[in-house]
Each structure stands twice: as C-alpha cells, then as structure tokens.
N, C-alpha and C positions, 0 to 999 in steps of 0.2 A: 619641659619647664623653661621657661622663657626667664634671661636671668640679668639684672641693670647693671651692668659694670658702673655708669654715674656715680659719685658721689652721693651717699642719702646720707644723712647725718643723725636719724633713726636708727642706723647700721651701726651707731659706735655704739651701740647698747647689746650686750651679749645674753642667751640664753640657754646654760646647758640642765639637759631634761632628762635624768636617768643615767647622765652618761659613764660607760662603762669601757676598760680595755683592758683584755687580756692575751696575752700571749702562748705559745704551745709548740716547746718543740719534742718530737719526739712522745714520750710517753709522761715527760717532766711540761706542767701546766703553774703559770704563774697568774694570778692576779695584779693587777697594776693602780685601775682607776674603779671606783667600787660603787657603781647608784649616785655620780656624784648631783645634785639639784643645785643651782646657782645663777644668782643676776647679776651682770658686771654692766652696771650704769655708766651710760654715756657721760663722756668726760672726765672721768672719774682715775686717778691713780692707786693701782691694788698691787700690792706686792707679796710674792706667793714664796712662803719659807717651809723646809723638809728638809729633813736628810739627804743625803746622796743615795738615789737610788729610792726612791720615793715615787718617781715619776711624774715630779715637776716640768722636765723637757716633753716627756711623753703627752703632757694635758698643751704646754706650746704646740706640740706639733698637730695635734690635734684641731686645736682652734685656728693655727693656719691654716688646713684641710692637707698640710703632707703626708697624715695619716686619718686612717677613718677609726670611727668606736667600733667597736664587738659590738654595742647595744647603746641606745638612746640616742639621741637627738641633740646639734647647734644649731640655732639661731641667730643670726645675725638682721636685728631687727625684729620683722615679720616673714625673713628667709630663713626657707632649713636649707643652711646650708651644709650638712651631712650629705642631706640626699642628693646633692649635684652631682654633678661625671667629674671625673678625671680634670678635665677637659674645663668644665665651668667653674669647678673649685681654683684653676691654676689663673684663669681670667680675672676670678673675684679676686684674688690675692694678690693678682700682680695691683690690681688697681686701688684697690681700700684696705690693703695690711703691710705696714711695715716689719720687717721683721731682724732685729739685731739681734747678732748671735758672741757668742764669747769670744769666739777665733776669729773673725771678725769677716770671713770665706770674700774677700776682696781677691778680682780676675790680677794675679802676676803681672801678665801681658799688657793689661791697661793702663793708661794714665790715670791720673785722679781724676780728673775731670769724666773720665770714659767709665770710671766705676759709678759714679756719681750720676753719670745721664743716665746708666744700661735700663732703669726701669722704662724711663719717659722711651728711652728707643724701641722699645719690647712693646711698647703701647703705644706709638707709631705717634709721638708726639710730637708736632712743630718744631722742628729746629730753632727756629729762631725766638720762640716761647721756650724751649729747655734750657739751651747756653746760657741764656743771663738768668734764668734761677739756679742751675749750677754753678756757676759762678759764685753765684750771691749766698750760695750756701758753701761751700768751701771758705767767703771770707766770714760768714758766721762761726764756723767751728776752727778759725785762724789758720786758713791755710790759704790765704790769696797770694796770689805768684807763684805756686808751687802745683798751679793747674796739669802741669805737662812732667811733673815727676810720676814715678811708679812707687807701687808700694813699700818694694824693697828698700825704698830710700829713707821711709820712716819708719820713728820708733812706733810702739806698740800703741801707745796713747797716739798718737797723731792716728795710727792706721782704724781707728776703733772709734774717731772726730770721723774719718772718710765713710765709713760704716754708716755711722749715725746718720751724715748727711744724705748717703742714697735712700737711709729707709724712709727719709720725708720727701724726697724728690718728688712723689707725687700728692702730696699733702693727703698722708691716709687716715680714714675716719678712728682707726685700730694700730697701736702699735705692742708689738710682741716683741718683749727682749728678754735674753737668757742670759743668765750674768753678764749683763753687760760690760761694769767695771769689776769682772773675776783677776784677771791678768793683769791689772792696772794697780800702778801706789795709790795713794791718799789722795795725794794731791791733783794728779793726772783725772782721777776715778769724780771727784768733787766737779772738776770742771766739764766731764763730760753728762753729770748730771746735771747742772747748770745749767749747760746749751741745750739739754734735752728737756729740761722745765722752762725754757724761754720760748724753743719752738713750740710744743705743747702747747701752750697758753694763747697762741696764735690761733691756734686750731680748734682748740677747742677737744685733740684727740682724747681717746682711753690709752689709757695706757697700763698694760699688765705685766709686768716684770718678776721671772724668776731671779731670784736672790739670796748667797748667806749669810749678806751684809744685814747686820742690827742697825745700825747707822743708818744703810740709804731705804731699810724697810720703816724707820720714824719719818719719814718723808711722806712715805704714801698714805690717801685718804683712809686704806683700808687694810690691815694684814689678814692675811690667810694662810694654814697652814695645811699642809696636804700629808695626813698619815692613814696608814693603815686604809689605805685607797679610796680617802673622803679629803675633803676639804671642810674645817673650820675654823669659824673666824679668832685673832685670839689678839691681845697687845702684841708692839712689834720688841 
C-alpha cells in the first residue's frame, strides 16, 4: 500500500468502524474499547470525557497509530489507516497528527527552538523554511528570545506553550491532545487554550482532546463521553 504523507485535508475527517481493544495478561482479560462506530468531522473540535481509567488515552493512542485495535478499523479520510506497517503509521503521524500530551515529553537536552523544529527535522524539512516558522511560533505562544533556553528553565505552563508549538510545526490536518491543560492553573490552562484556538482557526485542523475539564469540554463543537467501552455523545 502505497501511503501520501502530503497534506490532504480529506484526512482531517476520522472514521472509526468496529473499533475494539482489549488487553490480556495472563489468564486476567480486560475489555477497554467495545464495537466503538464514530465520525470525527473535519475541523471540528470534540472533547472526550470518562473516568480515569476509561480508556480515553488508550482510543488517543490508537488514532495516533502507537497502538493498534484487537478489531475494527481507522480511517483517516479514505485511508485505513489501522492496516499500515509500523513503519507507514509512524510516517503518517509524523507528518498530519499533532500530538500533546499532559507531561508535555519535551527532549531535556534541547533548546526550545530544537524541541520545536524536531518534527520539520525528522521530515527532512528545509532549514531555512523551519527556523523562521519556529521562530514565529515560539513568539506566538510568548516565548520570543528565549529560543536558546532548555526546558528545565521554565515553568510548567511555558513548557506545555513549547509542547503545543511543536505539535503545529508541521501544520497537521489532526490534532490529538491528552489533558493538555491537566497540570496547569486556570489561568496558565485558559491561555493555552487560547493559542491553541487561534492556531486552529488557521488551519482549519480537528482537533480531539481528552479532558476532565467541564469548562474547556463547553468549548468543544461536540462532547463525548467514553464508558463502559463505547462512546456517547452527551452535554459537556
């Protein structure tokens, strides 16, 4: 299967078909995701609320492709992309899925600027087309001059602004975040939703967010709630 890393903008439109995960160790078998059928429409912000332990991170991880279903089928587009390799799943994603995470998994050793380019580097992108959008997204999330600091130097909100800015480095058609402002005050958490509905809007991306926030789930075009290994829709 021959697989477009390009841009399609078809692709911000999701298709899960059956999808199912289960896990098994030993002779103890757990269910997780249960026959889930869903259309996450391009451009669209959907915010996914459950319990802890639900297996809200498990359906992100999924749609990133870092893990596969037990059974059924994504779509990404008119791509399954379930059935890709290892290999084509880690290509799709470097190139059309952002993906923030709680902890914000920012390299130590990097500068900001270096965290912020690693995708465009990893996709062999022009130097001199990456720098000044890295740039220009580091003074978007208010961190201009502070290009050559490492992470250890800021707080938790600034580190999780640096986060946010890599997962648009490549302007992806899909953005995946998992609590993003979990770690975060009020007011830190506000701003980083902010900048993330101002890139957005640029793009035109989807964007799907795990969340236990009531507040930032009245935000999204759509809530969803994920129990007893289904998703349904409900107020936020």
């Amino acid at each position: 299967m021959v697989v477009h890393t390009l841009k399609n903008s078809n692709h911000a439109s999701i298709r899960l078909e059956g999808l199912s995960k289960s896990y098994q160790r030993g002779e103890i078998f757990r269910s997780v995701l249960d026959g889930i059928n869903f259309h996450f429409h391009a451009g669209e912000f959907v915010a996914i609320r459950g319990r802890s332990g639900s297996g809200k991170t498990t359906l992100l991880n999924l749609l990133a492709g870092i893990d596969l279903p037990t059974r059924g089928k994504i779509y990404y587009g008119d791509l399954p992309f379930s059935d890709l390799s290892r290999e084509q799943r880690t290509l799709y994603r470097r190139d059309n899925i952002g993906f923030i995470f709680q902890f914000f998994n920012l390299i130590p050793t990097l500068t900001l600027l270096e965290n912020v380019l690693l995708p465009a580097e990893l996709s062999k992108v022009d130097p001199g087309v990456a720098q000044p959008r890295g740039r220009e997204l580091l003074r978007l999330v208010g961190l201009a001059g502070r290009e050559t600091d490492t992470p250890d130097q800021l707080s938790g909100g600034e580190q999780q602004r640096v986060a946010l800015a890599r997962a648009v480095m490549l302007k992806p058609t899909v953005i995946l975040a998992d609590e993003p402002t979990g770690n975060l005050d009020r007011k830190t958490g506000d701003q980083v939703m902010q900048l993330l509905g101002d890139l957005r809007a640029d793009t035109q991306t989807t964007l799907i967010m795990v969340t236990h926030s009531h507040t930032l789930a009245e935000q999204a075009d759509r809530v969803l709630f994920l129990e007893n290994g289904v998703l349904t829709p409900g107020k936020s």
